[in-house]
C-alpha positions in Angstrom: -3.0 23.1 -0.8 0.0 21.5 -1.7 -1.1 18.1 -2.4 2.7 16.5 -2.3 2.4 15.9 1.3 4.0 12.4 2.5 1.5 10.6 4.8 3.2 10.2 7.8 2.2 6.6 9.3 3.6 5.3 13.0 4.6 2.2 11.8 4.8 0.6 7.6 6.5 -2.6 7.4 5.8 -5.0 4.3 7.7 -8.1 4.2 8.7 -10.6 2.9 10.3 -7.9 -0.4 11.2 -9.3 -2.9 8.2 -11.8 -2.5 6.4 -14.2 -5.0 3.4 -12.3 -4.8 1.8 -12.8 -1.6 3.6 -10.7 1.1 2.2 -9.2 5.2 1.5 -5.3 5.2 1.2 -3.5 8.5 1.1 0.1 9.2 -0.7 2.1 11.5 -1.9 5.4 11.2 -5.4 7.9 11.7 -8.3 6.4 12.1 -9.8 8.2 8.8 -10.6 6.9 5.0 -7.8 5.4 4.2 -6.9 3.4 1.0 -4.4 0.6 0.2 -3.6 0.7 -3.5 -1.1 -1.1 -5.5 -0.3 -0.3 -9.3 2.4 -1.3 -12.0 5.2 1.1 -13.5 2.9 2.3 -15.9 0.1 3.1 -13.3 -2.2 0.3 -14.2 -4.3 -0.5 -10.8 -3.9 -4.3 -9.9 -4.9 -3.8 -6.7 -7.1 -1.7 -4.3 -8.9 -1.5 -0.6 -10.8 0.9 0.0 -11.0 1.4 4.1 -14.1 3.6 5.0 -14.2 2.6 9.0 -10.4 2.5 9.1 -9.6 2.1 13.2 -5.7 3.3 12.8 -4.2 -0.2 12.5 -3.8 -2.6 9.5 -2.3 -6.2 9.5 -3.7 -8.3 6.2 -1.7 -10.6 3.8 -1.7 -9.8 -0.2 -1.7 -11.8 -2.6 -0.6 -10.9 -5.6 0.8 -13.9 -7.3 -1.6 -13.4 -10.1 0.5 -10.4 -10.7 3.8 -10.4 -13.4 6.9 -10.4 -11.8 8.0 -7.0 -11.8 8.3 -3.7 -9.5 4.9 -2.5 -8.2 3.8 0.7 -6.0 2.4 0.6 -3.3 0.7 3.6 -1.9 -1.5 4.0 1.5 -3.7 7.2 0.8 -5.3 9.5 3.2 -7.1 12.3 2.3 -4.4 14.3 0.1 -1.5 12.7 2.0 0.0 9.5 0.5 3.3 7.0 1.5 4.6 5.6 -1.3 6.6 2.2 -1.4 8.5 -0.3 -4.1 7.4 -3.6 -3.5 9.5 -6.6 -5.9 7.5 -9.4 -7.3 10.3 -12.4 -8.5 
């Protein structure tokens, strides 16, 4: 199994990027397990959702303004399959 696969997702949109933390995330995709997960340049978790009844479509604001200004990841996982995005916090 080559676990490399890209997630392929109908729709991703995460705006506003560069944001000061707190930006919209959209996507749609299978209605399986599905988890949001956002981590730093060195891999250190700073953010995570865990969606067990996932229904195929996500709309939620983040807010990460907590967070250190910097480039995050963020990753939408399915199974094996993940998308991975930069996301800019100024």
């Amino acid at each position: 199994l080559d676990d490399k696969k890209e997630l392929t997702l109908d729709e991703f949109n995460f705006y506003p990027n560069p944001s000061n933390g707190e930006f919209n995330l959209q996507f749609k995709g299978k209605g399986k397990p599905t988890e949001v997960r956002i981590t730093d340049i060195n891999g250190k978790e700073i953010y995570r959702e865990e969606l067990q009844g996932f229904s195929g479509s996500y709309d939620k604001e983040i807010n990460l303004s907590d967070a250190p200004k910097g480039i995050y990841l963020l990753q939408v996982i399915q199974g094996a399959r993940a998308t991975n995005k930069k996301i800019i916090i100024e």
